[in-house]
PDB file of N, H, CA, C and O in Angstrom:
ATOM      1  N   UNK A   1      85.502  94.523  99.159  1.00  0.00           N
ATOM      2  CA  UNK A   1      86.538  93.537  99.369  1.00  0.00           C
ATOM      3  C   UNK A   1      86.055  92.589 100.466  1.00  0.00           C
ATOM      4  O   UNK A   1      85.559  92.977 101.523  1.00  0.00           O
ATOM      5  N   UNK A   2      86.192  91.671 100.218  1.00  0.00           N
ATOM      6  H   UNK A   2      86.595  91.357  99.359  1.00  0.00           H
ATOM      7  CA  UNK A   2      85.987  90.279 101.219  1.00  0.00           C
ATOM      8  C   UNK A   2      86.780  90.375 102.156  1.00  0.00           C
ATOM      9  O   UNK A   2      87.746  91.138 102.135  1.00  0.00           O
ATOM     10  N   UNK A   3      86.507  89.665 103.050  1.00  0.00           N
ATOM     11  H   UNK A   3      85.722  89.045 103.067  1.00  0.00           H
ATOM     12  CA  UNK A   3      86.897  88.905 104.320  1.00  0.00           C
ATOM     13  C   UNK A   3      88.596  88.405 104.206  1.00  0.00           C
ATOM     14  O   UNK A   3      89.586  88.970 104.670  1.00  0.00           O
ATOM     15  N   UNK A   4      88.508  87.297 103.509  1.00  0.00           N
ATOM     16  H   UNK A   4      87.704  86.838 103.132  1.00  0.00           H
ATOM     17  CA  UNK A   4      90.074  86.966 102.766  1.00  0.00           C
ATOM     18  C   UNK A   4      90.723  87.949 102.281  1.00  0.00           C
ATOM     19  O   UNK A   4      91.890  88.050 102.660  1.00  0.00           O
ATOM     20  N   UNK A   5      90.272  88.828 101.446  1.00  0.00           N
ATOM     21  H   UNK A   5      89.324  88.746 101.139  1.00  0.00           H
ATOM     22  CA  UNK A   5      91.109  90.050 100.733  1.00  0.00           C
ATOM     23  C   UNK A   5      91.258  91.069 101.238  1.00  0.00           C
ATOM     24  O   UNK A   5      91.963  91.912 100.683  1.00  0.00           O
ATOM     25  N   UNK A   6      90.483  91.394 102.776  1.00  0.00           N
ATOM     26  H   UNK A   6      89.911  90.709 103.227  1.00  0.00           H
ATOM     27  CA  UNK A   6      91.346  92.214 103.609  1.00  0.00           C
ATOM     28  C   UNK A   6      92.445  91.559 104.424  1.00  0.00           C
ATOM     29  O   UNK A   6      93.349  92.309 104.792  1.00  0.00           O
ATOM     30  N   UNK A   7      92.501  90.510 104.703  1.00  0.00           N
ATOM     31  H   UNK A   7      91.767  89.900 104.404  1.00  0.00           H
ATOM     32  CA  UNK A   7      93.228  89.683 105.660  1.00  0.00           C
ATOM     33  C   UNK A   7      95.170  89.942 104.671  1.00  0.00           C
ATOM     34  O   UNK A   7      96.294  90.356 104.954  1.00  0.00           O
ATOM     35  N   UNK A   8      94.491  89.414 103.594  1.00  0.00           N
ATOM     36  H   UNK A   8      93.578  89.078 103.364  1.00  0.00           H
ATOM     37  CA  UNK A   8      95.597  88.707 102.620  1.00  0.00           C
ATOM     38  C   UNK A   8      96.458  90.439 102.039  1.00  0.00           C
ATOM     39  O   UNK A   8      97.604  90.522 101.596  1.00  0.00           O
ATOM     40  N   UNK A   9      95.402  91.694 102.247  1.00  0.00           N
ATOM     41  H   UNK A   9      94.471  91.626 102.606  1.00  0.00           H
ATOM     42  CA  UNK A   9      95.710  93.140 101.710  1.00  0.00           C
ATOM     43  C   UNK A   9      96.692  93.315 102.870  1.00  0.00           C
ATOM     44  O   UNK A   9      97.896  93.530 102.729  1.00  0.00           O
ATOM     45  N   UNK A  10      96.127  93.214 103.883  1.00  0.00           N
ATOM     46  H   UNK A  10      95.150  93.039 103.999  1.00  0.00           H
ATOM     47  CA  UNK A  10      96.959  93.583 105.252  1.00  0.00           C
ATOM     48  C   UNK A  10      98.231  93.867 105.249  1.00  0.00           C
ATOM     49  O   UNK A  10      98.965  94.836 105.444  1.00  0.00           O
ATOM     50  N   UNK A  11      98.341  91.976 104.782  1.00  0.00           N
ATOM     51  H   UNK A  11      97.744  91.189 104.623  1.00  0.00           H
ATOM     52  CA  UNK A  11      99.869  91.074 105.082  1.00  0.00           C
ATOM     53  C   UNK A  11     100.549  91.935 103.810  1.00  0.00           C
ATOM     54  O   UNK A  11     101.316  92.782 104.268  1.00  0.00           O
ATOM     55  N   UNK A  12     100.498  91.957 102.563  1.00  0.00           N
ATOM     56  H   UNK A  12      99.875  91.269 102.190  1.00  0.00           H
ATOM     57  CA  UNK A  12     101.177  92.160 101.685  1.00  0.00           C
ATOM     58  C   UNK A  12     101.169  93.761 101.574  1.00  0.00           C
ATOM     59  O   UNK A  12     101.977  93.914 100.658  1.00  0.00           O
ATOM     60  N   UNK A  13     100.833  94.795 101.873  1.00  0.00           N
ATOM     61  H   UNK A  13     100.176  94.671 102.617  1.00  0.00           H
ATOM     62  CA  UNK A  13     100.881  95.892 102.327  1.00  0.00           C
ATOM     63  C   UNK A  13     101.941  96.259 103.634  1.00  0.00           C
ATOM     64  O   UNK A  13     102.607  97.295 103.619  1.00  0.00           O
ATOM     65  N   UNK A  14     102.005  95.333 104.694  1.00  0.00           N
ATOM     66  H   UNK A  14     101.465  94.492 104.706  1.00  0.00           H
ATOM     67  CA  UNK A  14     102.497  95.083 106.037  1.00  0.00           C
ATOM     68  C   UNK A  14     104.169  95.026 105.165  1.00  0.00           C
ATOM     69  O   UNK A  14     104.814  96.063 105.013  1.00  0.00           O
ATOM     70  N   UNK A  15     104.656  93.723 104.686  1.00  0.00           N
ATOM     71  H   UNK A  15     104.132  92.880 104.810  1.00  0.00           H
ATOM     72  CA  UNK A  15     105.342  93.500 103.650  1.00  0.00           C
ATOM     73  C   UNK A  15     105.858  93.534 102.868  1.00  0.00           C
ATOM     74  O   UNK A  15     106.832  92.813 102.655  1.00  0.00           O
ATOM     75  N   UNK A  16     105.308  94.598 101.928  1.00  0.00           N
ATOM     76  H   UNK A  16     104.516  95.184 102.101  1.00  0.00           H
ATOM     77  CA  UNK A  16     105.727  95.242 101.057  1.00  0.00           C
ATOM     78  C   UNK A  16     106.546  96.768 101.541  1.00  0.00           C
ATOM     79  O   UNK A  16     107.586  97.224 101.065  1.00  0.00           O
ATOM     80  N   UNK A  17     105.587  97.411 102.764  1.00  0.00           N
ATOM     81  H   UNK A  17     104.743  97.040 103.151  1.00  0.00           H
ATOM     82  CA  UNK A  17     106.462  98.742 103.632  1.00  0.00           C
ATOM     83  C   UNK A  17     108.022  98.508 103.951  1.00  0.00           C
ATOM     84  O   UNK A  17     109.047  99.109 103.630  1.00  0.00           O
ATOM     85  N   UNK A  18     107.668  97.056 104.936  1.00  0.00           N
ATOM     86  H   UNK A  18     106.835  96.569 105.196  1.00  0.00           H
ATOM     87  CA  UNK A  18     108.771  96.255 105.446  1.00  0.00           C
ATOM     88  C   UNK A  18     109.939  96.701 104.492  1.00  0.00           C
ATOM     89  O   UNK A  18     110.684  97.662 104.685  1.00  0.00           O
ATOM     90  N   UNK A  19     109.969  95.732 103.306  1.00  0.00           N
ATOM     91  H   UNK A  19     109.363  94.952 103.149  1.00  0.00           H
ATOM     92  CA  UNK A  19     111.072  95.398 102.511  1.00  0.00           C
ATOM     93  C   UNK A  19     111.288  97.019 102.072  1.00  0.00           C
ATOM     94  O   UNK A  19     112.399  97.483 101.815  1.00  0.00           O
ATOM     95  N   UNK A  20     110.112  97.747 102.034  1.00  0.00           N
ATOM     96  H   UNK A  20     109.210  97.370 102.243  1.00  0.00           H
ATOM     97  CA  UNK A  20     110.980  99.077 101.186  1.00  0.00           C
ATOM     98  C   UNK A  20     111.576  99.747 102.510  1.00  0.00           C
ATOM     99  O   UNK A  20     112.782  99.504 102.460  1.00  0.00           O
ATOM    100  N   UNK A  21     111.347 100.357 103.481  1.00  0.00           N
ATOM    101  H   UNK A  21     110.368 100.554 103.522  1.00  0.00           H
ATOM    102  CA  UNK A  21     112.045 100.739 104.579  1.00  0.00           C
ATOM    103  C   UNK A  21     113.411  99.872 104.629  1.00  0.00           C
ATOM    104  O   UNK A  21     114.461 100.510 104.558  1.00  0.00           O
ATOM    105  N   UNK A  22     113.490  98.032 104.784  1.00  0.00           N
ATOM    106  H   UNK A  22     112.637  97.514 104.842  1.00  0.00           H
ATOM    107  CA  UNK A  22     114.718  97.605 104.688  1.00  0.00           C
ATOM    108  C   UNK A  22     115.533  98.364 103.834  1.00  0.00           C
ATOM    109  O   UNK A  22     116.492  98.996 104.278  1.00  0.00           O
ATOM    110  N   UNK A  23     115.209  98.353 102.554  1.00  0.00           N
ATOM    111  H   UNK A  23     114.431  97.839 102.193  1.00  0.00           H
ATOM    112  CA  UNK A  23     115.813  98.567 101.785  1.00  0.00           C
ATOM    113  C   UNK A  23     116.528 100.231 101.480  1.00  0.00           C
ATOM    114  O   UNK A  23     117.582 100.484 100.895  1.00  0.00           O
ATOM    115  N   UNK A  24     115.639 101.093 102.039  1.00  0.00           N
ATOM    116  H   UNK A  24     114.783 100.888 102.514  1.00  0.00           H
ATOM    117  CA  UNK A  24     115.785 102.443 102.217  1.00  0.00           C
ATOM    118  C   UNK A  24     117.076 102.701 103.492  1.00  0.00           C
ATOM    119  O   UNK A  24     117.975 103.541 103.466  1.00  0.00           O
ATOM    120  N   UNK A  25     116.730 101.474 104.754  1.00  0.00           N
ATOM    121  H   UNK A  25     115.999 100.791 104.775  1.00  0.00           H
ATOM    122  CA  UNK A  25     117.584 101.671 105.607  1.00  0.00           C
ATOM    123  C   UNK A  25     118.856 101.098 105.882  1.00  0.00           C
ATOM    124  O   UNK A  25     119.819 101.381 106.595  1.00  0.00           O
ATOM    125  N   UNK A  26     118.410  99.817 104.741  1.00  0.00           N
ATOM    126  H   UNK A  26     117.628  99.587 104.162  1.00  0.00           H
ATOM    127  CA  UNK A  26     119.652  98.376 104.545  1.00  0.00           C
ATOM    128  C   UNK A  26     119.851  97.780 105.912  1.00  0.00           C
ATOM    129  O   UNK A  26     120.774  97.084 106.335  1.00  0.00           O
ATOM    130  N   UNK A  27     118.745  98.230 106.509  1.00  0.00           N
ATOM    131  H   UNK A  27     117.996  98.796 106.166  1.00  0.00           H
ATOM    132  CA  UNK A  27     118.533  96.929 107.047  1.00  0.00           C
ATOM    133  C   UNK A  27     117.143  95.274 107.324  1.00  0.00           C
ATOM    134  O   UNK A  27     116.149  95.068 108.021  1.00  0.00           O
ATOM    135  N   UNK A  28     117.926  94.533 106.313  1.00  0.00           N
ATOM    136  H   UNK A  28     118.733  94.701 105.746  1.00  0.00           H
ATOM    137  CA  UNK A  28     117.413  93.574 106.309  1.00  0.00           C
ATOM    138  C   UNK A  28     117.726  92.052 107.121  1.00  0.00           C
ATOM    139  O   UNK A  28     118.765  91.394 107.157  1.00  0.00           O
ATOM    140  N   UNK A  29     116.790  91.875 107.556  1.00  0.00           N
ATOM    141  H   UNK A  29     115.946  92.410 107.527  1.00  0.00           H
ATOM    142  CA  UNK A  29     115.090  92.035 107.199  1.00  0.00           C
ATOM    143  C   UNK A  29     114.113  92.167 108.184  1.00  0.00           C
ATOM    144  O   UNK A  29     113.048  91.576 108.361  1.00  0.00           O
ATOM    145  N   UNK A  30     114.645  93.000 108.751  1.00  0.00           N
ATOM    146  H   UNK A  30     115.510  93.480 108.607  1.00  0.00           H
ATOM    147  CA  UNK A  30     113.755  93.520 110.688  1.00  0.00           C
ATOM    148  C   UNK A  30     112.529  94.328 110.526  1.00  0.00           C
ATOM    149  O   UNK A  30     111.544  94.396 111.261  1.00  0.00           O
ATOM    150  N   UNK A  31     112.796  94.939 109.392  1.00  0.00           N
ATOM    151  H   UNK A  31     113.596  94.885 108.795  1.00  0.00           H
ATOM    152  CA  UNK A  31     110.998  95.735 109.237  1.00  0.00           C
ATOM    153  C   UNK A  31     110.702  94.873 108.299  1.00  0.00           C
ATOM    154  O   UNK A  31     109.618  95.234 107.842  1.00  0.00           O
ATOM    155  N   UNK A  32     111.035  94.012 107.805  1.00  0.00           N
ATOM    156  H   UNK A  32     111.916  93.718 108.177  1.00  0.00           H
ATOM    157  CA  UNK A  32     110.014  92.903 106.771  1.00  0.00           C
ATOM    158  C   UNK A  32     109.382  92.526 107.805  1.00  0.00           C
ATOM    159  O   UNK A  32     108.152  92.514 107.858  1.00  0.00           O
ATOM    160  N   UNK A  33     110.452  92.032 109.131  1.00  0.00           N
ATOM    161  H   UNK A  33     111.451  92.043 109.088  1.00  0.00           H
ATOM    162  CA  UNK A  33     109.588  90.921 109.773  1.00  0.00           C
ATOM    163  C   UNK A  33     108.668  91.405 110.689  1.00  0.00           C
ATOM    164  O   UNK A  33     107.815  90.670 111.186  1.00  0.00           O
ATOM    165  N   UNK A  34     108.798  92.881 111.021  1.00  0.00           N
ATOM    166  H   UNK A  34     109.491  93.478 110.617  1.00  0.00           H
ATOM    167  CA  UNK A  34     107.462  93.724 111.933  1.00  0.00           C
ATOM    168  C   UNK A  34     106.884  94.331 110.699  1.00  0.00           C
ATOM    169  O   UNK A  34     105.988  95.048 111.145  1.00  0.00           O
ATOM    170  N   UNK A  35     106.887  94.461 109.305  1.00  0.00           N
ATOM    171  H   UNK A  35     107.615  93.880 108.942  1.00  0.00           H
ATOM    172  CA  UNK A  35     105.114  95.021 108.477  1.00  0.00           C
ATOM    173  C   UNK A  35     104.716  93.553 108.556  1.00  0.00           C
ATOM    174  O   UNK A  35     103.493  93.581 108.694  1.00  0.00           O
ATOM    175  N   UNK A  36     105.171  92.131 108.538  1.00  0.00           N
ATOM    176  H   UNK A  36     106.164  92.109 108.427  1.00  0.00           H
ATOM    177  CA  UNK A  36     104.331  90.909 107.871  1.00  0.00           C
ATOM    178  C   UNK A  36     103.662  91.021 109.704  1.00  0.00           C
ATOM    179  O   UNK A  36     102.443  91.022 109.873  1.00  0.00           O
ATOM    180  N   UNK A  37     104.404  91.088 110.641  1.00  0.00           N
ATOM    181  H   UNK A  37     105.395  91.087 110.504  1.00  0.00           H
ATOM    182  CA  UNK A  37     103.306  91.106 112.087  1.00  0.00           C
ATOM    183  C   UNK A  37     102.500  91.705 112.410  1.00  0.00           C
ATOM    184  O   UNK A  37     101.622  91.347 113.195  1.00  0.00           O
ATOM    185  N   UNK A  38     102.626  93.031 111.749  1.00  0.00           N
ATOM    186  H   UNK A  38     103.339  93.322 111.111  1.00  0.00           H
ATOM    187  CA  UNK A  38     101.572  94.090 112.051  1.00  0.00           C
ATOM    188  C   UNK A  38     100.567  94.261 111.281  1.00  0.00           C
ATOM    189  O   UNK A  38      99.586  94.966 111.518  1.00  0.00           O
ATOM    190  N   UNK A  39     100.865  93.349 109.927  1.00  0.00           N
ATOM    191  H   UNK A  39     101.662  92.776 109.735  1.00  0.00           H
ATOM    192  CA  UNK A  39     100.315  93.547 108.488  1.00  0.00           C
ATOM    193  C   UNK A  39      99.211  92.212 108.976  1.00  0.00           C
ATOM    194  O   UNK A  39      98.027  92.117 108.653  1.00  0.00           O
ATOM    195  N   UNK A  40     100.038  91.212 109.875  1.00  0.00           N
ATOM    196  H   UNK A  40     100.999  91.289 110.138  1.00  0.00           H
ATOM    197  CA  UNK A  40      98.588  90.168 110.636  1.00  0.00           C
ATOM    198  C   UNK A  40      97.846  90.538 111.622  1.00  0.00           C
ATOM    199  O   UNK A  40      96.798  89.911 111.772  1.00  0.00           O
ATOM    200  N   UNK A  41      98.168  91.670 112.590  1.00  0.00           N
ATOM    201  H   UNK A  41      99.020  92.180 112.468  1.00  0.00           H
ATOM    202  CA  UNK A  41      97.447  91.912 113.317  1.00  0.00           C
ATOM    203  C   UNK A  41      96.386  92.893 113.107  1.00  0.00           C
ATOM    204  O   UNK A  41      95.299  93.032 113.667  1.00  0.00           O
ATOM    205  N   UNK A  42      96.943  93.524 112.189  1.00  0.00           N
ATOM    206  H   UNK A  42      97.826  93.411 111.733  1.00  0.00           H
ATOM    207  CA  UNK A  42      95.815  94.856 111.613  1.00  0.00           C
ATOM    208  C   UNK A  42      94.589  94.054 110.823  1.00  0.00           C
ATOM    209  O   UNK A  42      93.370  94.229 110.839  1.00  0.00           O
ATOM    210  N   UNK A  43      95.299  93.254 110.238  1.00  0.00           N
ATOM    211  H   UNK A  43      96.289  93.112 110.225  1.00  0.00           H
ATOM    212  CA  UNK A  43      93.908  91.947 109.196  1.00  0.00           C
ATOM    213  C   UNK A  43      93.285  91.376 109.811  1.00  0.00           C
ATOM    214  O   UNK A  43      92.137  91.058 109.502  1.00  0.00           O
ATOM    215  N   UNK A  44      94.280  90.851 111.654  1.00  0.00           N
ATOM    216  H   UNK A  44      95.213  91.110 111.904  1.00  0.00           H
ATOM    217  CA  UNK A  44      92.875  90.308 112.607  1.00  0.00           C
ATOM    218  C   UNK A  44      91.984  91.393 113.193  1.00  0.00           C
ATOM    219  O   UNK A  44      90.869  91.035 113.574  1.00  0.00           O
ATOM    220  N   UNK A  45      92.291  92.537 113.303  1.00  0.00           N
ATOM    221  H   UNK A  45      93.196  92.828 112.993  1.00  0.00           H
ATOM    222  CA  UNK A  45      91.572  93.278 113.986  1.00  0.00           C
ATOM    223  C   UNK A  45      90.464  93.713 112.698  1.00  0.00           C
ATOM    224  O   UNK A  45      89.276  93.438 112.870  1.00  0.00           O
ATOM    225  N   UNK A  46      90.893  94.391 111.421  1.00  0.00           N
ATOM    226  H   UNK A  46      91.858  94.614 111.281  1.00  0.00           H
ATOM    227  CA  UNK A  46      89.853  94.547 110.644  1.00  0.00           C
ATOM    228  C   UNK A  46      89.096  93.254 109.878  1.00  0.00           C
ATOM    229  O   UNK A  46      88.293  93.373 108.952  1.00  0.00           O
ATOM    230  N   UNK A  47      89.495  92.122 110.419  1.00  0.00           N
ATOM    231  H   UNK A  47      90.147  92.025 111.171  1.00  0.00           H
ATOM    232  CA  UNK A  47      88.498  91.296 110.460  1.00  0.00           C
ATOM    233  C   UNK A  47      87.642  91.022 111.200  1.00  0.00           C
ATOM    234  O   UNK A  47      86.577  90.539 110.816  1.00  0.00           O
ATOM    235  N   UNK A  48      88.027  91.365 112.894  1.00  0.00           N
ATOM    236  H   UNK A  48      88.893  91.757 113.206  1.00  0.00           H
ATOM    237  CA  UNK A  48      87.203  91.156 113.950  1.00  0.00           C
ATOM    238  C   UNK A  48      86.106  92.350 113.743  1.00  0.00           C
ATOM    239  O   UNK A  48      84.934  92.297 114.117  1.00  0.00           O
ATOM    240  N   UNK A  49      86.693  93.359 113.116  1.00  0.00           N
ATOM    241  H   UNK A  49      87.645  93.401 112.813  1.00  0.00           H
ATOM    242  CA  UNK A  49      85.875  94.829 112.969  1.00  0.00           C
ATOM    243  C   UNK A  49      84.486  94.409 112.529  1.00  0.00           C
ATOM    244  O   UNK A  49      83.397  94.367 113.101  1.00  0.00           O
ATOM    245  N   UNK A  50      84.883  94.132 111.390  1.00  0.00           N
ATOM    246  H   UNK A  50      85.768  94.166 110.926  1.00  0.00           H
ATOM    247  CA  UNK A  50      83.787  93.653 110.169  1.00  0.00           C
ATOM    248  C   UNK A  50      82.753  92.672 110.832  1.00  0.00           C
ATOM    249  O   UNK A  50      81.542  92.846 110.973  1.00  0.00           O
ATOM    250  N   UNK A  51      83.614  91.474 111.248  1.00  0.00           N
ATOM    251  H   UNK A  51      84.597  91.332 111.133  1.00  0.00           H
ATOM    252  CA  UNK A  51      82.280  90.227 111.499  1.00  0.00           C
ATOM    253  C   UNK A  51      82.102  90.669 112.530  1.00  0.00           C
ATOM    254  O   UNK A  51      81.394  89.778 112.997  1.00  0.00           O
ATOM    255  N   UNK A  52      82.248  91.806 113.743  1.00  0.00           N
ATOM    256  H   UNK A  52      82.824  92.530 113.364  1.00  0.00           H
ATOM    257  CA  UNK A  52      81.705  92.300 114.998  1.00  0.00           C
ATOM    258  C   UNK A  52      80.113  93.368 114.047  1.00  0.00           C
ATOM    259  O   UNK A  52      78.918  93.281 114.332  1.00  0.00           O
ATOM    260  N   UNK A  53      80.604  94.032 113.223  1.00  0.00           N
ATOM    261  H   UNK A  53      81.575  94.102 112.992  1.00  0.00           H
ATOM    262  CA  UNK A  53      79.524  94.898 112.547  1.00  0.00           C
ATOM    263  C   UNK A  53      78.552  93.767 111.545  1.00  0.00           C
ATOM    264  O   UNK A  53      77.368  93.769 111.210  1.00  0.00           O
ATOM    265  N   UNK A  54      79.361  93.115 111.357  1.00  0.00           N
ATOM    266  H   UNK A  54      80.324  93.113 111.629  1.00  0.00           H
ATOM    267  CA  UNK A  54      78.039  91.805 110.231  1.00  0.00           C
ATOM    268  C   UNK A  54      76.732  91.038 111.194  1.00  0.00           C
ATOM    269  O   UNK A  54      75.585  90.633 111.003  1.00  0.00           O
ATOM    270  N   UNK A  55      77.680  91.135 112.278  1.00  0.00           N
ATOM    271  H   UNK A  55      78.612  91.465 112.433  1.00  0.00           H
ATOM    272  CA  UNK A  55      76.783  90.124 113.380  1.00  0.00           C
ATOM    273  C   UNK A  55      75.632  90.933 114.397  1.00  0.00           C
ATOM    274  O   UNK A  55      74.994  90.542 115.374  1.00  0.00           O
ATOM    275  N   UNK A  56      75.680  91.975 113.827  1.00  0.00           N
ATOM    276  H   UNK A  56      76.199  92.293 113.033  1.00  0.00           H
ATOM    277  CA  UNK A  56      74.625  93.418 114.500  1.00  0.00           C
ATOM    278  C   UNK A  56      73.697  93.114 113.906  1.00  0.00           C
ATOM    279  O   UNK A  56      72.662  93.774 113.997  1.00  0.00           O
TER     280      UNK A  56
END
């Protein structure tokens, strides 16, 4: 998987938890909006991962 398609896996994984927990807990949409933040920060970090190991 590419660069983009971990970034873009992240978010919609992040996102997709979100809405099912909302939905499990009814409450919407407070874990949508912390998996889509965490779902970006995990994609910056396993992006920084990667191009930190590409650039070795």
């Amino acid at each position: 998987m590419g660069l983009g398609g971990l970034l873009v896996g992240a978010i919609v994984v992040g996102t997709l938890l979100g809405l099912w927990i909302d939905s499990a807990a009814g409450t919407s949409p407070a874990f949508t909006v912390v998996g889509v933040f965490l779902g970006m920060a995990l994609g910056a970090l396993g992006f920084a991962v990667r191009v930190r190991a590409a650039s070795r």
